[in-house]
C-alpha positions as CSV (number, residue, x, y, z in Angstrom):
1,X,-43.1,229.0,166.5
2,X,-45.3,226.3,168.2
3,X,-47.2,223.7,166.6
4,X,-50.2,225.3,168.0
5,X,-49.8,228.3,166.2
6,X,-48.3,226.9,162.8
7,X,-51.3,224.3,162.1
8,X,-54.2,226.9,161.8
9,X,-52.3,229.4,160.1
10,X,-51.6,226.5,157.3
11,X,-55.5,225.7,157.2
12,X,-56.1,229.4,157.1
13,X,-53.8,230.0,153.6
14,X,-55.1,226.7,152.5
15,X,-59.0,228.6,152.9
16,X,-57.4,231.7,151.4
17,X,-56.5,230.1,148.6
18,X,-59.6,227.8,147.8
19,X,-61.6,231.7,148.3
20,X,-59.3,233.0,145.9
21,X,-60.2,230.1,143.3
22,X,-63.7,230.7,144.0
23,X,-63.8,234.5,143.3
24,X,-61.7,233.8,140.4
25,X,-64.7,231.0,139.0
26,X,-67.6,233.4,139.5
27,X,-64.9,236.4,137.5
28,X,-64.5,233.4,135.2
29,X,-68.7,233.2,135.0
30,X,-68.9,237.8,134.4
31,X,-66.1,237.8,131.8
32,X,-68.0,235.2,129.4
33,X,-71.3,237.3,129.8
34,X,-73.1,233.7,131.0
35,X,-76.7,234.3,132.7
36,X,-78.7,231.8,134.7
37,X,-79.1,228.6,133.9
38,X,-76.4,228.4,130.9
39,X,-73.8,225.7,130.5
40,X,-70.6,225.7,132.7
41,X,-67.4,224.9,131.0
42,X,-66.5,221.1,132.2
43,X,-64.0,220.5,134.9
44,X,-61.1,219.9,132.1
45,X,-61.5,223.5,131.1
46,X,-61.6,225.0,134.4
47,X,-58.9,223.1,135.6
48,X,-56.8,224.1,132.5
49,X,-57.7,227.4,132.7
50,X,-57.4,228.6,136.1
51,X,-54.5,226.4,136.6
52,X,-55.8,224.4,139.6
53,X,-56.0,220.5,140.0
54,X,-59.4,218.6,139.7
55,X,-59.2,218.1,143.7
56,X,-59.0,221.3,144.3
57,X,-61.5,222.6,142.0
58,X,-64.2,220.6,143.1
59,X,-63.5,221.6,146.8
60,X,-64.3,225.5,144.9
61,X,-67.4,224.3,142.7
62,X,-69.3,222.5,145.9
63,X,-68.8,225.7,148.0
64,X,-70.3,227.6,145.2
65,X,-73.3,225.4,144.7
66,X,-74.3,225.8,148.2
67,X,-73.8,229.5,148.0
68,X,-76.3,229.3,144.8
69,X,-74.0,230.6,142.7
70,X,-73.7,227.0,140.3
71,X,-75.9,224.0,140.0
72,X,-74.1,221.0,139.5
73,X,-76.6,218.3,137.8
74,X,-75.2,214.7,137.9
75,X,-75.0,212.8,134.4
76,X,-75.7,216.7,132.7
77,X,-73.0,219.2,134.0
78,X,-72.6,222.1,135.4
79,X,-74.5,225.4,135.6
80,X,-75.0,229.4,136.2
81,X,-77.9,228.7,138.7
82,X,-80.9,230.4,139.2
83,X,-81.1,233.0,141.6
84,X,-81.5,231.2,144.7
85,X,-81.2,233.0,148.2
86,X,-82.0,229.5,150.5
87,X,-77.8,229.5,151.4
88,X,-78.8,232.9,153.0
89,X,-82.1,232.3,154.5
90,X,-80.4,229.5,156.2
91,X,-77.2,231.5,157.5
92,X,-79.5,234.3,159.0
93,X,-82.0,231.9,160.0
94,X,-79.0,230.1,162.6
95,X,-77.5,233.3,163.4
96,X,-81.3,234.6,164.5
97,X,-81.5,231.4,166.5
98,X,-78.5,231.2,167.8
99,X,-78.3,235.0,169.0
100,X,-82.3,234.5,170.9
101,X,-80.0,232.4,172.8
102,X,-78.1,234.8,174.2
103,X,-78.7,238.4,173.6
104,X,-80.9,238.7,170.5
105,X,-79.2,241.0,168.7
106,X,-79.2,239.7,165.2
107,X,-82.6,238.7,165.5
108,X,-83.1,242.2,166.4
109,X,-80.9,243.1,163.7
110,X,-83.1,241.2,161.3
111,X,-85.9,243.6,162.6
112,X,-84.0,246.4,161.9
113,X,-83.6,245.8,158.5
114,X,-87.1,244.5,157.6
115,X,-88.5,247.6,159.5
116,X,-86.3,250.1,157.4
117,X,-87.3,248.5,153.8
118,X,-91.2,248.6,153.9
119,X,-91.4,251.5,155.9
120,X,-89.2,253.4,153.3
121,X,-90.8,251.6,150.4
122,X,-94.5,252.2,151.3
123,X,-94.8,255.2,149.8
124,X,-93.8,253.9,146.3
125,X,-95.8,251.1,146.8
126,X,-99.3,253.6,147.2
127,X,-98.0,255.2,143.8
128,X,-99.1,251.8,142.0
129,X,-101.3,249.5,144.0
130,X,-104.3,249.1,142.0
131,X,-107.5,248.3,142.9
132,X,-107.1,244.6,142.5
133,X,-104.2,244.8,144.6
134,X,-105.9,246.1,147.5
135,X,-108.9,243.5,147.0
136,X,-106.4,241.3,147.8
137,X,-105.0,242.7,150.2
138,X,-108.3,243.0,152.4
139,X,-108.7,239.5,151.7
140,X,-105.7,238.5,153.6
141,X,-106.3,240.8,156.6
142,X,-109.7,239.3,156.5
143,X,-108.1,236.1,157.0
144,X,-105.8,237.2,159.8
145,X,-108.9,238.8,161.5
146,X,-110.6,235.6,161.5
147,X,-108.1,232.9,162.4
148,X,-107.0,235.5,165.5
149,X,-109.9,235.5,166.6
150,X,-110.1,231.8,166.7
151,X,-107.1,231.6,168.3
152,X,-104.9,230.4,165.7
153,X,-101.9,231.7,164.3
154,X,-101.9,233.2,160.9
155,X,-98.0,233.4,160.0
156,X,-98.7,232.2,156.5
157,X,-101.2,235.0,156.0
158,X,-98.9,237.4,157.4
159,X,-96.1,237.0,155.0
160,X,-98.6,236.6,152.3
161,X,-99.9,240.6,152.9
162,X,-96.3,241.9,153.8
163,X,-95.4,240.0,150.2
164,X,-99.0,241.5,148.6
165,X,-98.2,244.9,149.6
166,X,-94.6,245.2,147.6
167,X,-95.4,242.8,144.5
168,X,-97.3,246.2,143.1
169,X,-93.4,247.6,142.7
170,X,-92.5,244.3,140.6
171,X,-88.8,244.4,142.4
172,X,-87.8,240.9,142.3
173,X,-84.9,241.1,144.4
174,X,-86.8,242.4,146.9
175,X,-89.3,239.7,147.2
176,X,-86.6,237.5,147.3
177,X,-85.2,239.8,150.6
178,X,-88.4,239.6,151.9
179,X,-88.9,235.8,151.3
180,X,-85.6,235.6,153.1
181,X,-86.9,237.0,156.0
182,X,-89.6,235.3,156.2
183,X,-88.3,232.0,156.4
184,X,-86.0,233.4,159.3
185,X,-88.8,235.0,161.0
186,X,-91.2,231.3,160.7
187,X,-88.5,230.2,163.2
188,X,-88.1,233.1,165.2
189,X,-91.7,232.9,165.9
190,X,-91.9,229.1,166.7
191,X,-89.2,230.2,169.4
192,X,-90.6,233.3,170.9
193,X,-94.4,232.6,170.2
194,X,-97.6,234.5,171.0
195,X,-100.5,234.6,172.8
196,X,-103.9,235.2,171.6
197,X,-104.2,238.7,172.5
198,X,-101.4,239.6,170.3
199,X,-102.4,237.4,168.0
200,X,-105.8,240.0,167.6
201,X,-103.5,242.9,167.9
202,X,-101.4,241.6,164.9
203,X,-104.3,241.7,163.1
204,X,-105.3,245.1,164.4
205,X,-102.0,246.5,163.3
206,X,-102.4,245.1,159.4
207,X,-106.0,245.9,159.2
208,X,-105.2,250.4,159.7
209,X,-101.7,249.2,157.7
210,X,-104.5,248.1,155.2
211,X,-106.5,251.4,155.3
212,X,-103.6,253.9,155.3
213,X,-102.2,252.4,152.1
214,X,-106.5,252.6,151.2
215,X,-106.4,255.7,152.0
216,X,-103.1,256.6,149.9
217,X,-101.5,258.2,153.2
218,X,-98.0,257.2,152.7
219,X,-96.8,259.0,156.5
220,X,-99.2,257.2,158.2
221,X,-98.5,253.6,156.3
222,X,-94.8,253.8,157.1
223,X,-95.5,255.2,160.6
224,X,-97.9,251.9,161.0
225,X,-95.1,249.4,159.3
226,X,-92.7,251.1,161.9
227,X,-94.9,250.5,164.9
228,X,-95.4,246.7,164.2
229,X,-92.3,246.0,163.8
230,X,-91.6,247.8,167.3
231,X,-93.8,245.3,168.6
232,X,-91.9,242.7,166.8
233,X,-88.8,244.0,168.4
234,X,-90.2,244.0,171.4
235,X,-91.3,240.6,171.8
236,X,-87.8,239.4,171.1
237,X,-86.5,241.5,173.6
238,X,-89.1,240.1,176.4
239,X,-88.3,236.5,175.2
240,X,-84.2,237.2,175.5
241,X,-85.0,238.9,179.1
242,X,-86.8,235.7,180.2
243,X,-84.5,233.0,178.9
């Protein structure tokens, strides 16, 4: 066997292993029924119980912490963190980037899966929006209307009605999706931009979203969602095409 060949497959059981230790932490976190934000046990414990040395523990615990699955706070301890999806905003928010680059396909991707949540969810969502929610709601397409027709962007206001129109369904792990998203899509759009017509027809588009869910005609809502993000899709496509 060549050196060549030996070397990575040594760093590859060495990764195996220190994923092993990590599953075997966050097994260690579900068997003692801890929840968010409680107390870790210290590094002595850890160490004694899985049977690991301090070294190669911490190598574990800081992979965890940026996965957001511990919080390590100096001079405190450790502990179960919050739920925190920023190590995944910025994985998809690279990947986005870096596939614009070359074919777009997991910015498309991206599209994909936005496009199939609120399309499928806007019917639930037109069970329980109240009044107050669509008050707010035209207030935010309001705002769109104006700033695009002043030729600014209005990505802010955007996310704020896409995030408006789901909070009636109080699912927290999807506003935490959609928040995701969104932070990959602020980037995605600072790459591809837009021009003031579509700008205006952005606008457009949210304004009949707007009246459909108004309206409490769930077909034409997700048909709507659907079409705008076509457009989204689209534009990534031209930008890809032209690079």
């Amino acid at each position: 066997m060549s050196i060549s060949n030996a070397v990575p497959k040594a760093r590859f059981s060495a990764q195996a292993r220190l994923r092993a230790l990590q599953a075997d932490i966050m097994e260690l976190i579900l068997d003692r029924d801890l929840d968010a934000g409680d107390p870790m046990p210290t590094e002595n414990e850890l160490c004694e119980v899985l049977g690991v040395g301090r070294n190669t523990l911490r190598e574990s615990l800081k992979v965890l912490q940026a996965l957001g699955v511990i919080e390590i706070r100096h001079g405190f301890g450790m502990f179960v963190a919050p739920s925190n999806f920023d190590a995944l905003a910025d994985g998809l928010t690279f990947r986005g980037r870096l596939s614009l680059r070359h074919e777009g396909v997991e910015a498309l991707q991206l599209v994909d899966i936005r496009q199939a949540l609120e399309a499928g969810l806007i019917s639930s969502t037109i069970q329980v929006v109240t009044e107050a929610d669509l008050q707010r709601l035209a207030e935010v397409v309001g705002t769109m209307e104006d700033l695009a027709h002043q030729g600014e962007a209005f990505t802010e206001a955007d996310a704020e009605f896409h995030r408006l129109l789901f909070a009636p369904l109080g699912n927290d792990l999807l506003m935490n999706l959609m928040d995701v998203f969104w932070k990959v899509y602020r980037k995605i759009h600072v790459e591809i931009g837009v021009g003031t017509r579509s700008l205006v027809q952005t606008a457009a588009e949210h304004r009949l979203i707007y009246e459909a869910v108004v309206s409490q005609d769930a077909t034409a809502a997700s048909a709507l969602l659907s079409a705008h993000f076509d457009g989204i899709r689209h534009k990534i496509k031209e930008y890809v095409e032209a690079s």
